[in-house]
KEROZA-249999 format. One record per residue (C-alpha): x, y, z; residue number from 1; residue in one letter. Coordinates in steps of 0.001 Angstrom, whole numbers, plus 500000, padded with zeros to 6 digits. Layout:
east, north, up, n, res
X, Y, Z, NUM, A
...
//
This chain:
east, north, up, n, res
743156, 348791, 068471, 1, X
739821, 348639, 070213, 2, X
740123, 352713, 070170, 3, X
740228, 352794, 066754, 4, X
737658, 350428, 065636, 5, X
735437, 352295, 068250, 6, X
736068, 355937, 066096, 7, X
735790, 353820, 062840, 8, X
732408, 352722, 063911, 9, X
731698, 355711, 065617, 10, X
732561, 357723, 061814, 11, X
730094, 355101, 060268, 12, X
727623, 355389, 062102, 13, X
727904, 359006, 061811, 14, X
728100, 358822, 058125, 15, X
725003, 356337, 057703, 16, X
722897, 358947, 059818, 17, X
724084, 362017, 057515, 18, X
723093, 359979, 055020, 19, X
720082, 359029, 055967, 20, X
718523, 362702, 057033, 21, X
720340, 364125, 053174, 22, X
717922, 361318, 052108, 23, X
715220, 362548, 053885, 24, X
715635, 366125, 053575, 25, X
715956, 365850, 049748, 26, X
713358, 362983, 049051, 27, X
711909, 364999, 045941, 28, X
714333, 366140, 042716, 29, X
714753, 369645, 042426, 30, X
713434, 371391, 039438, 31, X
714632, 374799, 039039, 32, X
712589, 378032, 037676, 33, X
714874, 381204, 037239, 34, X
713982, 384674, 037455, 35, X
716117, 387797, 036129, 36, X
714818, 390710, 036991, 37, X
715369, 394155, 038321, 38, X
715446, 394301, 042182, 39, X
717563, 396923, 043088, 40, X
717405, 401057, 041859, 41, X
714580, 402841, 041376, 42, X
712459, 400181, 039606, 43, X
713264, 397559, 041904, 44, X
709775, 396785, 043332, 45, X
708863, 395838, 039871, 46, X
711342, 392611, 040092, 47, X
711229, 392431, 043823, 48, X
707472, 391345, 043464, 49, X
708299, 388837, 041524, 50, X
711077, 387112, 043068, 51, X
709071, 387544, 046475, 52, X
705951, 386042, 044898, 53, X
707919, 383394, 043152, 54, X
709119, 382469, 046506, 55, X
706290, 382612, 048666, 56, X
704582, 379952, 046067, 57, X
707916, 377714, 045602, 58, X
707890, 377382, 049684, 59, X
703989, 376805, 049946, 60, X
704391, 374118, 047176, 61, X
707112, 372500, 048535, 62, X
705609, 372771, 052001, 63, X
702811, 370639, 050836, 64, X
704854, 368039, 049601, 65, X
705616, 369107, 045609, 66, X
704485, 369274, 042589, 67, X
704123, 366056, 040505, 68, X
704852, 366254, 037034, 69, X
704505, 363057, 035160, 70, X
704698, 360257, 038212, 71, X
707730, 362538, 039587, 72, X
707233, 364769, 042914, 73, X
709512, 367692, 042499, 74, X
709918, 370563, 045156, 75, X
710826, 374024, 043445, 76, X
713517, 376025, 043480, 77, X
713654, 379646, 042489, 78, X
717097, 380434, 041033, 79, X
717368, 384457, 040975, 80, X
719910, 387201, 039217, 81, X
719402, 391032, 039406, 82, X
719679, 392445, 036319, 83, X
719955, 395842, 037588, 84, X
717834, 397298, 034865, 85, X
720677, 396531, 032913, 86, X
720011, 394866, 029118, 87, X
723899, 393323, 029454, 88, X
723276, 392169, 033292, 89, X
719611, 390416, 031540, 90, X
721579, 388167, 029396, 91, X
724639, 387321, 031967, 92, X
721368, 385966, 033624, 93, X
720344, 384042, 031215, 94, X
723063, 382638, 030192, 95, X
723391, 381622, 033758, 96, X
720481, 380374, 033643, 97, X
721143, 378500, 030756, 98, X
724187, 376991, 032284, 99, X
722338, 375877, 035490, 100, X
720262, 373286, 032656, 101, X
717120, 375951, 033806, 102, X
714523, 376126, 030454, 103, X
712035, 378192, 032233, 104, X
712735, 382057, 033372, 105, X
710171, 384666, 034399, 106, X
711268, 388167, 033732, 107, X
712756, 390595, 032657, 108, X
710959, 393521, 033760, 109, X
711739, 395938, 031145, 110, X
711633, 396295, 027734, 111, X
715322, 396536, 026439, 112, X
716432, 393552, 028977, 113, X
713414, 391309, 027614, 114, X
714457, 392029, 023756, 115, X
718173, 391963, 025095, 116, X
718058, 388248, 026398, 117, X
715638, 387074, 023319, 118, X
718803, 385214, 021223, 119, X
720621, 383950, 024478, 120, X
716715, 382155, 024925, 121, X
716260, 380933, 021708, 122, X
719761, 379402, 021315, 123, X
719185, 377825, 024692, 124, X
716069, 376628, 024779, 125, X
714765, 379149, 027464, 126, X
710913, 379888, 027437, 127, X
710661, 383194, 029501, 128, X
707983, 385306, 030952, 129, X
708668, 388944, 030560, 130, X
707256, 391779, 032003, 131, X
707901, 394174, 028738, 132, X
705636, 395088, 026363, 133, X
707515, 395055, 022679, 134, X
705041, 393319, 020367, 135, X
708007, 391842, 018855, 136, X
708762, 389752, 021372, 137, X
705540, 388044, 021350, 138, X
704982, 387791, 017190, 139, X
706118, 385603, 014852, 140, X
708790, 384648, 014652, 141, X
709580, 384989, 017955, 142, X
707993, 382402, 020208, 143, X
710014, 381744, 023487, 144, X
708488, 384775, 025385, 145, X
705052, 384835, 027567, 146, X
703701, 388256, 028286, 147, X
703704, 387769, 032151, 148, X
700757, 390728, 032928, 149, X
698425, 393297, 030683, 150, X
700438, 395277, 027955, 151, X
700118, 399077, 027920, 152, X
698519, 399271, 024960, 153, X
695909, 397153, 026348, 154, X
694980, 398579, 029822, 155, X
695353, 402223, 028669, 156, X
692970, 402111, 025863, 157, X
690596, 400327, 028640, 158, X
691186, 403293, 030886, 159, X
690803, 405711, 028453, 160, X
687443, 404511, 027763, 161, X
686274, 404217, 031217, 162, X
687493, 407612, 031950, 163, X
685451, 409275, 028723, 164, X
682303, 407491, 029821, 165, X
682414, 407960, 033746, 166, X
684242, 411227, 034186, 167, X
684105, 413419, 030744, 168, X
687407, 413228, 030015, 169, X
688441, 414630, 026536, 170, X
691758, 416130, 026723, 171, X
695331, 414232, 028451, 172, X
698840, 415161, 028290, 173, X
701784, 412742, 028229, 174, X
705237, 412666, 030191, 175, X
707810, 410457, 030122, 176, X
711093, 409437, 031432, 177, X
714009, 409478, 028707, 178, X
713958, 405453, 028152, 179, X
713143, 403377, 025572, 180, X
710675, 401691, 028315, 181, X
708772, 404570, 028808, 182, X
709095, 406439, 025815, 183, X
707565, 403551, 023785, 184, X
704485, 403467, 026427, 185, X
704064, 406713, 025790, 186, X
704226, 406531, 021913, 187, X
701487, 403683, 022889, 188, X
699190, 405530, 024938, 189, X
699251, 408737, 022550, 190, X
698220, 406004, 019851, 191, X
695123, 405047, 021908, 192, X
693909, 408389, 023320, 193, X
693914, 409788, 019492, 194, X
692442, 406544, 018106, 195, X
689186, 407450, 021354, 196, X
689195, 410897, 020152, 197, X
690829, 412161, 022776, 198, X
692480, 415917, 022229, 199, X
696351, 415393, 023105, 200, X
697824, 418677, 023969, 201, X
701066, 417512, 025626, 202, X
703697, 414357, 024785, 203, X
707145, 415840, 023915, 204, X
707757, 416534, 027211, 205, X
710548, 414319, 029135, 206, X
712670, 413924, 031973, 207, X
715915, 412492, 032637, 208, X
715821, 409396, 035367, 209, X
717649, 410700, 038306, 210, X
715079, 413573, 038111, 211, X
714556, 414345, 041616, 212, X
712713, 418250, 041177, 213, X
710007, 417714, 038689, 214, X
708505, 421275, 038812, 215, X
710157, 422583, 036017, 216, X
709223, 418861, 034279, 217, X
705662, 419703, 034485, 218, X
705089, 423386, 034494, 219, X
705117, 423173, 030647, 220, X
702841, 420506, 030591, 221, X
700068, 421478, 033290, 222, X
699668, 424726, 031360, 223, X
698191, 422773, 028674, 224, X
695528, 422153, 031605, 225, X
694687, 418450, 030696, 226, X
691523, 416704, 031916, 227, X
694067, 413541, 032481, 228, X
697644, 413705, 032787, 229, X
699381, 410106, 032136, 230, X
702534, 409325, 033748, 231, X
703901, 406727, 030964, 232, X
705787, 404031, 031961, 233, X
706669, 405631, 035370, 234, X
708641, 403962, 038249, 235, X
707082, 403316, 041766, 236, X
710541, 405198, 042987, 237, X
709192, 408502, 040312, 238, X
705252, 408235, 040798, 239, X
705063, 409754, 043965, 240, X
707426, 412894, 043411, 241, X
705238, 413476, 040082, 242, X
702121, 412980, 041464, 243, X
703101, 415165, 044277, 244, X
704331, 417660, 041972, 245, X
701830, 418128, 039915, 246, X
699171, 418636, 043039, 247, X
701863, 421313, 044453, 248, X
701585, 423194, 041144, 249, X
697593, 423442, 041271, 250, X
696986, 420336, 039196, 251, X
693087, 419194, 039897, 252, X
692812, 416777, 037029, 253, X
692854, 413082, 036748, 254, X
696378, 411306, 036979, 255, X
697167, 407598, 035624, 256, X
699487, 405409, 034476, 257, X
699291, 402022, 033057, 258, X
702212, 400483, 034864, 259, X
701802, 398655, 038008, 260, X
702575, 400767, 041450, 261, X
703478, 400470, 045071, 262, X
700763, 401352, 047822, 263, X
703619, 401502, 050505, 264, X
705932, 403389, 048561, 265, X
703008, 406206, 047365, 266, X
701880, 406894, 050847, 267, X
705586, 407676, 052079, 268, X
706515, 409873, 049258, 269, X
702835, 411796, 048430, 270, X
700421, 411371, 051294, 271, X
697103, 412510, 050742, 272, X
698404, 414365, 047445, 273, X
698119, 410881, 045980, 274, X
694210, 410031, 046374, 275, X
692684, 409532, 043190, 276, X
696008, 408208, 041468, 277, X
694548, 405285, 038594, 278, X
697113, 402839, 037954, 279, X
696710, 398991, 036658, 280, X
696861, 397305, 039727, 281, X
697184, 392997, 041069, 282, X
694469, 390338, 041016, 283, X
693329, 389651, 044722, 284, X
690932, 392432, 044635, 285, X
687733, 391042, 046576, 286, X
685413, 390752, 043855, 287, X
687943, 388156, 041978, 288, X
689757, 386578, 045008, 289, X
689402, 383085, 046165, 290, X
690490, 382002, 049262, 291, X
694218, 380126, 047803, 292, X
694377, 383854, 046802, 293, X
694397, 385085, 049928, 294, X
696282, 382547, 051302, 295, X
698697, 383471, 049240, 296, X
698549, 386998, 050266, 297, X
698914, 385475, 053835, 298, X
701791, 383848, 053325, 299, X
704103, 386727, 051069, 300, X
702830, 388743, 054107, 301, X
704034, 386432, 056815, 302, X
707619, 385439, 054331, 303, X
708694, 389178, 054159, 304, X
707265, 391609, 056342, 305, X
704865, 393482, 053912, 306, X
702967, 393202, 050770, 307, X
703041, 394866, 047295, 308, X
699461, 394519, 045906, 309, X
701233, 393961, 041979, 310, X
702522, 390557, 043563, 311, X
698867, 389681, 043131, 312, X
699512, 389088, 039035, 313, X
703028, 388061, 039123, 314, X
702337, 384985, 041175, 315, X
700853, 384124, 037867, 316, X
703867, 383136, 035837, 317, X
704842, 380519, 037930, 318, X
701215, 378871, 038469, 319, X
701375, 378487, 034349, 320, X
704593, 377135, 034148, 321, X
704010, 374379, 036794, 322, X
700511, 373700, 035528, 323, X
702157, 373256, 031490, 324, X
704496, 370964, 032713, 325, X
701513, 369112, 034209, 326, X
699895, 368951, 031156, 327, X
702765, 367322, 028998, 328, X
705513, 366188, 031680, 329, X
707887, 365583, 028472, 330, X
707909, 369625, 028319, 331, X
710577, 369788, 031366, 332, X
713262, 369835, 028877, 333, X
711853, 370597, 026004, 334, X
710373, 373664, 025224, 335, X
708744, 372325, 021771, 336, X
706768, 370388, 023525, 337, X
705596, 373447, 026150, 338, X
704937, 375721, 022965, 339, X
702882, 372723, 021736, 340, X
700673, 372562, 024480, 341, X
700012, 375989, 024975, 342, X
697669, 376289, 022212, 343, X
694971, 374137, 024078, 344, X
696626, 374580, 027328, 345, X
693465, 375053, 030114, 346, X
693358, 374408, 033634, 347, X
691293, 375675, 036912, 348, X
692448, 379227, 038210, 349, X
693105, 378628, 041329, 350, X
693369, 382318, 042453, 351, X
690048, 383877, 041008, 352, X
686129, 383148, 042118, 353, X
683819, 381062, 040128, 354, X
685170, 379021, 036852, 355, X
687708, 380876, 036027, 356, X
690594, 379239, 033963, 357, X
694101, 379481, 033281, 358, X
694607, 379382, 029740, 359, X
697144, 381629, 027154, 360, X
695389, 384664, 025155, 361, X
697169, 387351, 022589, 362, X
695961, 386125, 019412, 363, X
694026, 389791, 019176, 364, X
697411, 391546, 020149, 365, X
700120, 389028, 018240, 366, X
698761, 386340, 016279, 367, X
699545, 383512, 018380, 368, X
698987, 382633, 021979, 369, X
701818, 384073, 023812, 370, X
700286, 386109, 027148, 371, X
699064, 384580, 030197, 372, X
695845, 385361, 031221, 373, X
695073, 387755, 034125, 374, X
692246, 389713, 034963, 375, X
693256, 393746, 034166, 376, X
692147, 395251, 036897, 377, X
692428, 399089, 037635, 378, X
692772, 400557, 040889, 379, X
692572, 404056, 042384, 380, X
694496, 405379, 045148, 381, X
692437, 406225, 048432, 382, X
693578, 406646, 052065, 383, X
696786, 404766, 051955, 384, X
695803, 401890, 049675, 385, X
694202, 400397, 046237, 386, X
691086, 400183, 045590, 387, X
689313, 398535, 042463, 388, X
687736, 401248, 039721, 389, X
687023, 398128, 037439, 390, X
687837, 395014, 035948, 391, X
688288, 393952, 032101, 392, X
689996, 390977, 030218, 393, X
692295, 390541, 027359, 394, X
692368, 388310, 024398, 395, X
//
């Protein structure tokens, strides 16, 4: 008897202390952001950069004791899915997310998985942050979706113009990879260069993605012998062998693109061959940084190992959602009420110098404000890393 009422005690006991440290290790409620993205194939630093930067803020948040939304102190969690660049992986993740009760969702990364997962967000409720560039998507009547980062057809006109006026430029040629993604940057950027007055003597010219000899890709086009040659749309896992390429072949022009690239991944696959490679590039460069900025950079750094320099925007998307929700606390599960406040939505940037402010732009580019604002800045490729060329805004 006494044996028993010993292990019944003992069980209680027990029981009260599990208790006790679930009470103390979850003192805060949970509220969940999603992301569903691509991190895995060849564009999977893209989505990898934002799940990693996502999670390097969630952790420094909750590390500091929360974020308090309306009188409540929540600690974040980031609920990810690969998509796998795939538009019918996008919406199995968010309708996952949906299921999970999750209303906010940066990504995707790509164009067809951003329009792809547009009705499963507007039947659910889902404001999301993509990283695609479709106008669509951002116009009436569409309103769930937040251009995460600068649009193509915003940063290449701005390096178009800075390339005219510091280097002479007055031809470029175009190539692409055979997808919607960057077939409609291209389409974009052959817009802009004509609209500058630029001379375009290549853009038909395309590859297929699992391209891995890109000599006969660009023999046709170098011949043209363009002042700038504009890799549209291109992959971090594709830049590299092009760029390298193209040097091989004699190429002593200019090369760009107006996607976002990897530092890391340029040195191993071009070396050398890729100094002087333009390409839009993150916000911690010194001349905007503040110190939470490189904190931040500190922290992704110390969290995985490395750092992708792009990770420097996408810790955006997150920092606006958690700052709306401060705003108007009743926007947590309601997305109305988010869209409502985004209009006069302003608050201190807490990654950039001076007065900056976090606040939504795109009337110019959509009629309405659906875009976060980020500095554009463009970087060249020197000796293994980034470096700024300039800086610009968007409205």
């Amino acid at each position: 008897m006494k044996k028993r009422n010993f292990l019944k005690t003992t069980a209680l006991a027990s029981l009260a202390s599990l208790t006790v440290a679930s009470a103390a290790w979850a003192a805060n409620p949970v509220l969940k952001i999603g992301f569903v993205g691509v991190t895995s194939g060849p564009a999977a630093s893209w989505g990898i950069s934002n799940q990693r930067s996502m999670e390097t803020r969630a952790a420094w948040v909750n590390e500091t004791g929360g974020v308090t939304i309306g009188g409540t102190t929540y600690d974040i969690k980031i609920v990810a899915f690969d998509d796998q660049k795939d538009p019918k992986r996008a919406i199995a993740g968010m309708e996952k997310m949906a299921q999970e009760g999750i209303h906010y969702v940066v990504g995707p990364n790509v164009d067809d998985g951003a329009a792809a997962v547009r009705p499963v967000a507007e039947s659910k409720g889902i404001m999301y942050f993509p990283y695609a560039f479709p106008k669509s998507l951002y116009q009436k009547p569409a309103s769930n979706a937040v251009l995460g980062m600068i649009a193509n057809y915003q940063s290449g006109p701005a390096i178009y113009k800075h390339l005219i006026k510091s280097k002479g430029i007055k031809s470029v040629a175009f190539v692409a990879a055979n997808e919607s993604d960057p077939l409609s940057q291209r389409d974009g950027g052959v817009e802009a260069a004509k609209a500058l007055g630029l001379q375009v003597v290549s853009s038909s010219v395309t590859y297929q993605v699992d391209t891995t000899d890109f000599t006969p890709v660009l023999l046709p086009v170098l011949k043209t012998r363009p002042d700038l040659l504009v890799l549209s749309g291109v992959s971090p896992a594709s830049a590299p062998q092009l760029i390298r390429s193209a040097r091989e072949l004699g190429y002593k022009g200019l090369i760009s693109t107006e996607t976002a690239q990897d530092a890391n991944v340029l040195k191993e696959g071009a070396g050398n061959l890729a100094d002087g490679f333009i390409s839009v590039g993150g916000a911690s460069t010194p001349e905007l940084a503040s110190d939470m900025m490189r904190d931040f950079v500190k922290r992704y750094t110390k969290m995985f190992g490395e750092y992708n320099d792009e990770s420097n925007t996408k810790v955006y998307a997150l920092e606006y959602i958690l700052e709306t929700l401060k705003a108007n606390p009743s926007a947590i599960k309601d997305v109305a009420a988010f869209k409502k406040t985004m209009d006069t939505f302003e608050a201190p940037n807490p990654y950039m110098v001076g007065n900056a402010k976090l606040k939504y732009v795109g009337m110019s580019s959509f009629g309405q404000k659906r875009q976060v604002s980020v500095p554009l800045v463009v970087n060249v490729y020197k000796n293994g890393k980034f470096e700024t060329m300039f800086v610009a805004q968007v409205d």
